[in-house]
C-alpha positions in Angstrom: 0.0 0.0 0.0 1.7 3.4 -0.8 1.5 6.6 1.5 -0.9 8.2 -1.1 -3.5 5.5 -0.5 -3.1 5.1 2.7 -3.7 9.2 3.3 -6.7 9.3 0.6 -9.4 11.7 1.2 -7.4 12.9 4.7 -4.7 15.4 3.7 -3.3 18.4 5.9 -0.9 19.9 3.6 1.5 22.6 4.9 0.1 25.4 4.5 -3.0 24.0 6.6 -0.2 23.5 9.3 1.1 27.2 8.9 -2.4 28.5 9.2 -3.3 26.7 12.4 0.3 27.3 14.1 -0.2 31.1 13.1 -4.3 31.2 14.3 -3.3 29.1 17.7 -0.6 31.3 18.1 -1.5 34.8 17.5 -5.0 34.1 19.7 -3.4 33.0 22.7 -0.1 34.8 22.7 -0.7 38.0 21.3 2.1 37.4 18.0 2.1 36.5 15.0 4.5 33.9 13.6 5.8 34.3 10.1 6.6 31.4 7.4 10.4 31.3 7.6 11.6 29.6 5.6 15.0 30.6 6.2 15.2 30.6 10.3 18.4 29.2 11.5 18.0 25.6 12.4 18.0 24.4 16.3 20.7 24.7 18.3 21.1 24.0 22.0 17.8 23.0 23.8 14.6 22.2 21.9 11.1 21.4 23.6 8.9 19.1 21.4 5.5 18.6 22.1 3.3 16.1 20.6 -0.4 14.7 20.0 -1.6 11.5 18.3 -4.9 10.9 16.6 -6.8 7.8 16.9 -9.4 6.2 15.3 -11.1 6.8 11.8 -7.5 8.4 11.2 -4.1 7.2 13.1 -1.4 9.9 13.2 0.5 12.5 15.2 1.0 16.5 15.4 4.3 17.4 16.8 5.1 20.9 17.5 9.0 21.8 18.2 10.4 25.4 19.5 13.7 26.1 21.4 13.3 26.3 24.9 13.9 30.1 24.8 11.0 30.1 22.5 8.8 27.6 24.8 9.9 29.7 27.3 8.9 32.8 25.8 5.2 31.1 25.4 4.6 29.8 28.5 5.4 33.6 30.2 3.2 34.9 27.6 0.3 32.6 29.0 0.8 32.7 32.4 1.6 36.5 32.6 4.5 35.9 34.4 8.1 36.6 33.6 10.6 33.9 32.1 12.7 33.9 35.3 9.5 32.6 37.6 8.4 29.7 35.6 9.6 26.1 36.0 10.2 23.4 34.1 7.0 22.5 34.6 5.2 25.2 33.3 7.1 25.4 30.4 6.1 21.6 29.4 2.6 22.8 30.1 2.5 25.8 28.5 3.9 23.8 25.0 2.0 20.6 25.6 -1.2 23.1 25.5 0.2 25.0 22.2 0.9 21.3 20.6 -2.6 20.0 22.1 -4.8 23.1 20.2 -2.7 22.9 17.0 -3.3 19.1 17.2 -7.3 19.7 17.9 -7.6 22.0 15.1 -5.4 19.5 12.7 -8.1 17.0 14.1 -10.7 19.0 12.9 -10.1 19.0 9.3 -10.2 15.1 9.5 -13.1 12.9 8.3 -14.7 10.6 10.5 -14.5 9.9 14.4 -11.0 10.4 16.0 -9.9 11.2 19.2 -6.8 13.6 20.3 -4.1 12.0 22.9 -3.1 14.5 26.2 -0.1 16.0 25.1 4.0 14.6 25.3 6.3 17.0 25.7 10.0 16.4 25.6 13.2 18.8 26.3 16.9 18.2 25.5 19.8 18.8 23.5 20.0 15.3 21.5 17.0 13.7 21.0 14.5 12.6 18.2 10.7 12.1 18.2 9.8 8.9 15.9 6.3 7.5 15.7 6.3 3.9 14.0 5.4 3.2 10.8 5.3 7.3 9.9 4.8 9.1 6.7 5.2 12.8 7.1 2.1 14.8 5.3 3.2 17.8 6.1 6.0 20.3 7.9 6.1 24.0 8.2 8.6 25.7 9.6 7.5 29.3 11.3 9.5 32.1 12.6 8.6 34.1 16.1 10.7 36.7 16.6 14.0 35.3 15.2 13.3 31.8 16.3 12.7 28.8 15.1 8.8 26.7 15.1 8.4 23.5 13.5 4.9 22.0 12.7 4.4 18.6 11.6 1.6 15.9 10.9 2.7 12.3 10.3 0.1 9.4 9.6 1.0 6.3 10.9 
C-alpha cells in the first residue's frame, strides 16, 4: 500500500499546518508567527510537544520550539516573567500549544477520532519517531528570530 493510499481523502498539507500554528498562536499569545523559511535551524535545547490521533485516522501533530521560545510562550500565557516559571510550566504551556494545534489539525479530518493528552520532551539530542510514519506535512515558522516547526505524520 503506498503513502498516497493510505492518506486518501485525509490530507493536511503545509500550508493547513502554517495556518493553524499562526491562528493558535496569534490568539493566545498575542504574535504573530511568520513562514520562515529561512530561520536558522536548532541549536542547543529544543522542547517538542506532541499529540496523536486515533481512530477513523491514526497519526501524530508534533510541534517543536527552542526552549527560549517555549519559554517565551509559557510567560506569555501565564503572565508571568521567564525567570518565575519552572520546568514544569514550560512543558505545560507547550503541551497546551501542541494539544490546540493538534485539535484543530483534528478538525479537518473525516470521521470519528480522538486527540491523545499532550508529550512533551526537552533536551539537546534527542529525536521524536512514531512507528510506521509518513510525514504529510512540515512547516517551519519564525517568532521573533526563532525557530517553530509543525508537523503531521500518519501512521
Amino acid at each position: 500500500m503506498t503513502s498516497e493510499s493510505i492518506i486518501a481523502g485525509q490530507v493536511v498539507s503545509a500550508s493547513d499546518l502554517t495556518e493553524i500554528t499562526i491562528d493558535v498562536w496569534s490568539s493566545f499569545l498575542g504574535e504573530r508567527p511568520e513562514p520562515g523559511i529561512h530561520v536558522p535551524d536548532f541549536t542547543g535545547v529544543r522542547v517538542t510537544g506532541c499529540v496523536h490521533i486515533s481512530g477513523t485516522w491514526q497519526g501524530s501533530v508534533l510541534l517543536s520550539g527552542g526552549v527560549c521560545l517555549a519559554e517565551q510562550a509559557a510567560a506569555g500565557m501565564f503572565g508571568v516573567t521567564v525567570e518565575a516559571l519552572s520546568d514544569a510550566e514550560v512543558s505545560d504551556a507547550f503541551g497546551e500549544l501542541t494539544n490546540m494545534v493538534g485539535g484543530n489539525v483534528k478538525g479537518l479530518l473525516d470521521g470519528q477520532n480522538v486527540l491523545s493528552i499532550p508529550v512533551v520532551t526537552r533536551g539537546a539530542d534527542f529525536s521524536v519517531r512514531v512507528p510506521g510514519e509518513v510525514v504529510m506535512a512540515h512547516a517551519v515558522l519564525s517568532v521573533q528570530g526563532q525557530r517553530l516547526e509543525v508537523t503531521a505524520v500518519h501512521s
